[in-house]
C-alpha positions as a Python dict, from the first residue, in 0.01 Angstrom:
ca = {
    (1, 'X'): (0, 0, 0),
    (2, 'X'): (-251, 149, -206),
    (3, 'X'): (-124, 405, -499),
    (4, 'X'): (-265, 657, -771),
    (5, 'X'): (-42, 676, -1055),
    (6, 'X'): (-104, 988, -1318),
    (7, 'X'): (57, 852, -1660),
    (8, 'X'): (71, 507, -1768),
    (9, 'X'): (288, 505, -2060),
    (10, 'X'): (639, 345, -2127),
    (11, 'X'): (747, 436, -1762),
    (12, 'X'): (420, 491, -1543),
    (13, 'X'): (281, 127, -1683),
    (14, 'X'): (594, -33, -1617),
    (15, 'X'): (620, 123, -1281),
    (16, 'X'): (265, 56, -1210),
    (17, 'X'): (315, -340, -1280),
    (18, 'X'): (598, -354, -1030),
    (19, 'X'): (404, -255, -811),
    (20, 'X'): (131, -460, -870),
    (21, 'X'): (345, -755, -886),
    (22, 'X'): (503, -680, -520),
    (23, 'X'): (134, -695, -407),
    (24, 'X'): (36, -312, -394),
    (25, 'X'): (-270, -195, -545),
    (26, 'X'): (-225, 79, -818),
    (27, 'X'): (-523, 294, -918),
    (28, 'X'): (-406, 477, -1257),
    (29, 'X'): (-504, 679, -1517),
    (30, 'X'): (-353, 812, -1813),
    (31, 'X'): (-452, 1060, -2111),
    (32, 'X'): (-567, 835, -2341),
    (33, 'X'): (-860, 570, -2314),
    (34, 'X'): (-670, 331, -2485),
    (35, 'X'): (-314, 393, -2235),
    (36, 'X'): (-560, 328, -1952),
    (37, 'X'): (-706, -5, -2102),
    (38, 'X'): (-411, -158, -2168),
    (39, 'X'): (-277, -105, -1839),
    (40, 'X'): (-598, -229, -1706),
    (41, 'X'): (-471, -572, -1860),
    (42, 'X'): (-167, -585, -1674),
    (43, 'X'): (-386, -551, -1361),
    (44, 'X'): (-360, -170, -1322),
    (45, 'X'): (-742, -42, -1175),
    (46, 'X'): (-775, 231, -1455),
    (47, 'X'): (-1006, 540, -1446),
    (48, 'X'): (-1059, 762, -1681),
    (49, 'X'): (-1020, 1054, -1514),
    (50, 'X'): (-787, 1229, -1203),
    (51, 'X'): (-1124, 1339, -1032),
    (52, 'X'): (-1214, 956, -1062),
    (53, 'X'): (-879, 853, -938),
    (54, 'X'): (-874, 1100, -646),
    (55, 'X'): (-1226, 944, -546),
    (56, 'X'): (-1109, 603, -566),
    (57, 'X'): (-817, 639, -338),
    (58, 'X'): (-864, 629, 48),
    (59, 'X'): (-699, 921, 258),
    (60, 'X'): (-492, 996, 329),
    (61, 'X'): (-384, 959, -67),
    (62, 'X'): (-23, 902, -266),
    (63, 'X'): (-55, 1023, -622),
    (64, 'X'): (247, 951, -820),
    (65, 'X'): (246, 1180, -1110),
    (66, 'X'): (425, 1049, -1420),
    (67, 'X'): (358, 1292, -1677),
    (68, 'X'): (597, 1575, -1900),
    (69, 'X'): (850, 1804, -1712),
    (70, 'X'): (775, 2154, -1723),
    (71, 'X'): (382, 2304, -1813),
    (72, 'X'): (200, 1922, -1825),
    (73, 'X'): (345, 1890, -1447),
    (74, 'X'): (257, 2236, -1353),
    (75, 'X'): (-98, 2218, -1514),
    (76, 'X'): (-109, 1859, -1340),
    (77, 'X'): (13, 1929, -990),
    (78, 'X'): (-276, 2246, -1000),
    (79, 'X'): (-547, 2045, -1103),
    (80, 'X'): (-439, 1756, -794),
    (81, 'X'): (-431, 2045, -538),
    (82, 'X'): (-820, 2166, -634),
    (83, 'X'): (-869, 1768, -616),
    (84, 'X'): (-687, 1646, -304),
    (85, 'X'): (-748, 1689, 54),
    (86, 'X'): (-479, 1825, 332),
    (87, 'X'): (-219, 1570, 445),
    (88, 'X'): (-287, 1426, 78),
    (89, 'X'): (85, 1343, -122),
    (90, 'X'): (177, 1379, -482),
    (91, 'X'): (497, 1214, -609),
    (92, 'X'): (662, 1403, -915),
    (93, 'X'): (861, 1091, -1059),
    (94, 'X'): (952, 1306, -1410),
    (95, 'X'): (1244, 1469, -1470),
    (96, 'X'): (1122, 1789, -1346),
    (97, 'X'): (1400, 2089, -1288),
    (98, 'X'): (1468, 2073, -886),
    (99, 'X'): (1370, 2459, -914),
    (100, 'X'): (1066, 2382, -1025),
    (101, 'X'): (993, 2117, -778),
    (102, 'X'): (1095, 2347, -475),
    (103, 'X'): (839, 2629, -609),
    (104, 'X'): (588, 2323, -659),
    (105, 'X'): (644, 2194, -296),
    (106, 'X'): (585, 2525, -110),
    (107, 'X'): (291, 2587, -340),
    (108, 'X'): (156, 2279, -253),
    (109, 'X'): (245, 2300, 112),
    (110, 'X'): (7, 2617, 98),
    (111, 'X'): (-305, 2387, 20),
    (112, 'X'): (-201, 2167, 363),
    (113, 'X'): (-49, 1902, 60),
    (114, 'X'): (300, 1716, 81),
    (115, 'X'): (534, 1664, -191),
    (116, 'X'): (847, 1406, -254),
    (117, 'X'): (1031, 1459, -607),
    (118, 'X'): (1145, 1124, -721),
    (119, 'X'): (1454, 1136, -955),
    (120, 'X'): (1403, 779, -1119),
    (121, 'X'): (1601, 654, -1350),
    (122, 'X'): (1612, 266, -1520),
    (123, 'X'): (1381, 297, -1846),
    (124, 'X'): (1245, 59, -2003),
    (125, 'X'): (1465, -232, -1830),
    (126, 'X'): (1307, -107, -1482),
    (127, 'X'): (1045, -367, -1498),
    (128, 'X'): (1219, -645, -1474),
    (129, 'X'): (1556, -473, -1297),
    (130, 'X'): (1432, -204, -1053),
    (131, 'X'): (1438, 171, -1072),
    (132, 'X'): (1730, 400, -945),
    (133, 'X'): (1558, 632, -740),
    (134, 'X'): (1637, 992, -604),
    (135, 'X'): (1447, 1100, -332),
    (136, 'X'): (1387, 1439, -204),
    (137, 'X'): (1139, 1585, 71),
    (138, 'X'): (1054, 1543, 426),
    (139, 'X'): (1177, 1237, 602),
    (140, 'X'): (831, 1160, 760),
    (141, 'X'): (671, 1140, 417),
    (142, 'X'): (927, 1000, 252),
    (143, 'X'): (953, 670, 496),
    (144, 'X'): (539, 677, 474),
    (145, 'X'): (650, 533, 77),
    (146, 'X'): (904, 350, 182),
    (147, 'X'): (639, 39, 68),
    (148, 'X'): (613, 141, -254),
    (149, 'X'): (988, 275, -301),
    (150, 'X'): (1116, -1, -189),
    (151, 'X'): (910, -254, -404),
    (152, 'X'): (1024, 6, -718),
    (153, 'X'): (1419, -54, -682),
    (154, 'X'): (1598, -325, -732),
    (155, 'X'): (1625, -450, -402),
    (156, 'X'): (1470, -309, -20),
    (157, 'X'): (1822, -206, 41),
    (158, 'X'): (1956, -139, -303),
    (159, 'X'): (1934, 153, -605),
    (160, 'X'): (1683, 420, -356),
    (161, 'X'): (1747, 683, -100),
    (162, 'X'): (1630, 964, 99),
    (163, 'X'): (1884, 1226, -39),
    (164, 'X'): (1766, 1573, 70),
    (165, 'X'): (1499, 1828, 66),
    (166, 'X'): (1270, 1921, -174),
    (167, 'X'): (1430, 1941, -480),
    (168, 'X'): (1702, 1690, -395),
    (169, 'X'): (1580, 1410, -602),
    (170, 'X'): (1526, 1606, -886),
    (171, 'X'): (1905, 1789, -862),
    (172, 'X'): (2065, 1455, -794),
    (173, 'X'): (1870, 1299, -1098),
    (174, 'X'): (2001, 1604, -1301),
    (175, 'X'): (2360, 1585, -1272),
    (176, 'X'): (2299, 1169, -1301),
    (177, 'X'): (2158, 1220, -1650),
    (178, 'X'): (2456, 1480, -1719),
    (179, 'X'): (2723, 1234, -1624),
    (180, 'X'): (2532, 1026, -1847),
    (181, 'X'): (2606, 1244, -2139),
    (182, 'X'): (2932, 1192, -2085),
    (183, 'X'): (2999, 831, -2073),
    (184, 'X'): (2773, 806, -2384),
    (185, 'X'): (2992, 1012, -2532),
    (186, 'X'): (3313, 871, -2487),
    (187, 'X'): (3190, 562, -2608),
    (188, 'X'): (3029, 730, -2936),
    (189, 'X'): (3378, 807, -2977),
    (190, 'X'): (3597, 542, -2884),
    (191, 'X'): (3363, 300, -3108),
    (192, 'X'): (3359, 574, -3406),
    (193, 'X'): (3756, 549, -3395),
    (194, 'X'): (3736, 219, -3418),
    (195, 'X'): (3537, 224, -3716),
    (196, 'X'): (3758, 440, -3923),
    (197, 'X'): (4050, 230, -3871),
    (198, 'X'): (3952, 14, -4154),
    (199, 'X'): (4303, -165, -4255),
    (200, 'X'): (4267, -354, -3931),
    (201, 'X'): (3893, -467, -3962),
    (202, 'X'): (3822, -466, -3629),
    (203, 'X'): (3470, -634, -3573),
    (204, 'X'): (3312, -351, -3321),
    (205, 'X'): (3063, -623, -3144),
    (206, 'X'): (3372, -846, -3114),
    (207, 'X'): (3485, -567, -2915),
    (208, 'X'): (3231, -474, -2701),
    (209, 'X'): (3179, -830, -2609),
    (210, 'X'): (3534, -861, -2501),
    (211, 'X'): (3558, -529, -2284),
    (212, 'X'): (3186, -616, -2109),
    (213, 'X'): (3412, -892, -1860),
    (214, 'X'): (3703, -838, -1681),
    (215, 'X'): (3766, -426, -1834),
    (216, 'X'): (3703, -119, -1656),
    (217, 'X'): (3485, 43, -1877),
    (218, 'X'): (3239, -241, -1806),
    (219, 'X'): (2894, -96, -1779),
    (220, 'X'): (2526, -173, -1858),
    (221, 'X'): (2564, 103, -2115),
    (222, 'X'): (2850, -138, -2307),
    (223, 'X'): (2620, -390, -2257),
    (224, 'X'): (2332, -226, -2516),
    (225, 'X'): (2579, -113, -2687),
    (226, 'X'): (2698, -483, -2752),
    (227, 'X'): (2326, -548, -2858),
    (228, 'X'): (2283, -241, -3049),
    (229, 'X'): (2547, -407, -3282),
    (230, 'X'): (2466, -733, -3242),
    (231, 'X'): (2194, -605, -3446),
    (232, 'X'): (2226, -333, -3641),
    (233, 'X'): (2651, -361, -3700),
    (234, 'X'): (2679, -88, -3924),
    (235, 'X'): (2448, 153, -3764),
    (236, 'X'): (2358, 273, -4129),
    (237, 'X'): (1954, 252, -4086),
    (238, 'X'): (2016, 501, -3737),
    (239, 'X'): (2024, 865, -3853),
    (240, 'X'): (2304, 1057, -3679),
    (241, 'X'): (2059, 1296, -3514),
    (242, 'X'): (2103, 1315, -3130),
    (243, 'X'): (1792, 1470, -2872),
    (244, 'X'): (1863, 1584, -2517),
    (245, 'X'): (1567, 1563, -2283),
    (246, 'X'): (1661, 1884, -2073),
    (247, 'X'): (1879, 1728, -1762),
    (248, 'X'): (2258, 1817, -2009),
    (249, 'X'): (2149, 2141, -2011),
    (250, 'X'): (2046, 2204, -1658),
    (251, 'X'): (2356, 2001, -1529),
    (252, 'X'): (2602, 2218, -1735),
    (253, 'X'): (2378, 2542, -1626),
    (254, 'X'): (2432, 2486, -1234),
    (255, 'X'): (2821, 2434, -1303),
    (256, 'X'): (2837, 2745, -1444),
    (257, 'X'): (2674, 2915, -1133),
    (258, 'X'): (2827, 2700, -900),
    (259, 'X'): (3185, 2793, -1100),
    (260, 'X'): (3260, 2404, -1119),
    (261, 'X'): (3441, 2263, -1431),
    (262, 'X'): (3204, 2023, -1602),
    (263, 'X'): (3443, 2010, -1967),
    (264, 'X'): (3283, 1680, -2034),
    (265, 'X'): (2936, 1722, -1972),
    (266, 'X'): (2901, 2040, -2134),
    (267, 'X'): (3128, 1921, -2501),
    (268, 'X'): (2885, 1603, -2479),
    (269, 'X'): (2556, 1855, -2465),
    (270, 'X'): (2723, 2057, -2758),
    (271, 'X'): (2789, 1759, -2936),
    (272, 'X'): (2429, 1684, -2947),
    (273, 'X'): (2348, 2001, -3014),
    (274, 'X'): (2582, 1939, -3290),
    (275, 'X'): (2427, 1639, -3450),
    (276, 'X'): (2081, 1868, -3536),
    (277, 'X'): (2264, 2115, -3751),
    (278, 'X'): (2216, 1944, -4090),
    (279, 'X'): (2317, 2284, -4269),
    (280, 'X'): (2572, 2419, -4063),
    (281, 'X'): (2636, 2768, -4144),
    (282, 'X'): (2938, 2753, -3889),
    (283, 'X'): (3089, 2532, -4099),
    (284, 'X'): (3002, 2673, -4422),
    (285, 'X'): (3178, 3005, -4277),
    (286, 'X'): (3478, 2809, -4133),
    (287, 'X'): (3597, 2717, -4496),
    (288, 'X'): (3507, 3040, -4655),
    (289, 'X'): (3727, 3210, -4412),
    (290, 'X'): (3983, 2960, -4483),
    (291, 'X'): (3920, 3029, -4827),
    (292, 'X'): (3959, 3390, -4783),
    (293, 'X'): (4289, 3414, -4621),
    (294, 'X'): (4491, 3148, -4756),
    (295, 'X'): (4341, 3033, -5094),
    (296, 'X'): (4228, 2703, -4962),
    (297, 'X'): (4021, 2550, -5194),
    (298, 'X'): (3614, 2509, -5073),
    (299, 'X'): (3436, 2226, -5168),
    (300, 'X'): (3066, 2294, -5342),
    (301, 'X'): (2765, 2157, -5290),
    (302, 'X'): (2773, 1790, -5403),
    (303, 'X'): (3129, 1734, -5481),
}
């Protein structure tokens, strides 16, 4: 099957050599020259441009757009629809908000365009591994992909699915990357336990190695984390500083509309949250009240 793909970096290149090596042929481009040249060495046919990359393609088209959530997809997805022709598809693989995608869909349904949002999760491993994927759109266009979907996970039958509407993908990919929160989390804090019980020496990698056969909190996310400190045991060159790409935010937002519980998601969002705040004024007030009405002694700057 022949493909566009918009955004060749860390994910789009990757994706864009699976694809290649399944025997599809990807046209890409990317917004740097030099992005676009180096995927031209893995085989990639690069443009430099989306009006060159919407000429190259033969209708009806599939344009996988890999590119920022939020204004880079919206500024994206309108420059496609003054590009492509009706019965055209684009492919939002980011981690676009599902409400976005479902305005995007029936804005591009307008111009005679289809639309599948791709949830797609599997980073940097996906290469070699396969790529979860979340699917969401109309059945007719989504088994149209099913070539290039299928070639993307990590097996024809395995790690993909049609899962709704438009927006699906995106909303299934969400609360995925929210549960993920969580079960980095718990780890953080099992492992940071661990670590402060220093009479017994416990040798954390030890650990990790032992629990990654046989336990039930075997996971590939033990499995880095056995790596991680294989590596770098006492984690002192990582700074303790914690981003969130969005999806914690938006998961823990639609369980408060939907009136659903979500304790653990939403503490492991604060927590990162949490991790920023190198001056904590929160803090600074806790002990000053604690000060205030009992005569605790507060600790100054640098003792």
């Amino acid at each position: 099957m022949e493909l566009g793909m918009i955004g060749l970096g860390r994910m789009g290149g990757n994706m864009a050599e699976r694809l290649l090596r399944a025997g599809h042929r990807v046209i890409g481009t990317s917004r740097t020259r030099g992005t676009v040249e180096e995927a031209m060495k893995r085989g990639v046919e690069g443009v430099f441009s989306v009006q060159e990359l919407v000429t190259a393609l033969t209708p009806p088209r599939a344009v996988w757009v890999m590119v920022p959530a939020g204004q880079p997809t919206d500024d994206m997805l309108a420059h496609l629809a003054d590009l492509l022709s009706p019965g055209d598809i684009v492919i939002d693989g980011g981690n676009s908000n599902y409400r976005d995608t479902m305005r995007r869909a029936a804005r591009l349904a307008d111009r005679g365009l289809r639309m599948v949002d791709v949830g797609t999760s599997g980073g940097i491993w996906g290469l070699e591994h396969g790529y979860s994927l979340m699917v969401g759109g109309e059945a007719e266009v989504v088994e149209h992909l099913r070539p290039v979907l299928e070639a993307l996970a990590p097996a024809p039958d395995r790690g993909w699915g049609h899962v709704g509407p438009h927006g699906a993908g995106h909303f299934v990919k969400m609360v995925h990357n929210g549960i993920e929160y969580g079960m980095m989390q718990a780890f953080a804090e099992g492992f940071a336990i661990m670590s402060r019980k220093t009479e017994l020496g416990l040798d954390l990698h030890q650990v990790a190695e032992i629990w990654r056969d046989g336990s039930v909190v075997r996971s590939w996310l033990l499995d880095l984390i056995s790596g991680a400190l294989e590596t770098t045991p006492d984690l002192t060159t990582i700074a303790p500083y914690v981003e969130d790409s969005g999806e914690g935010r938006w998961t823990v937002q639609e369980a408060i509309d939907l009136d659903v519980s979500a304790p653990v998601i939403t503490l492991s969002l604060l927590q990162r949250l949490r991790s920023r705040d190198e001056e904590s004024i929160a803090d600074r007030l806790l002990a000053l009240m604690r000060q205030q009405f009992g005569g605790h002694a507060v600790r100054r700057e640098g003792e």
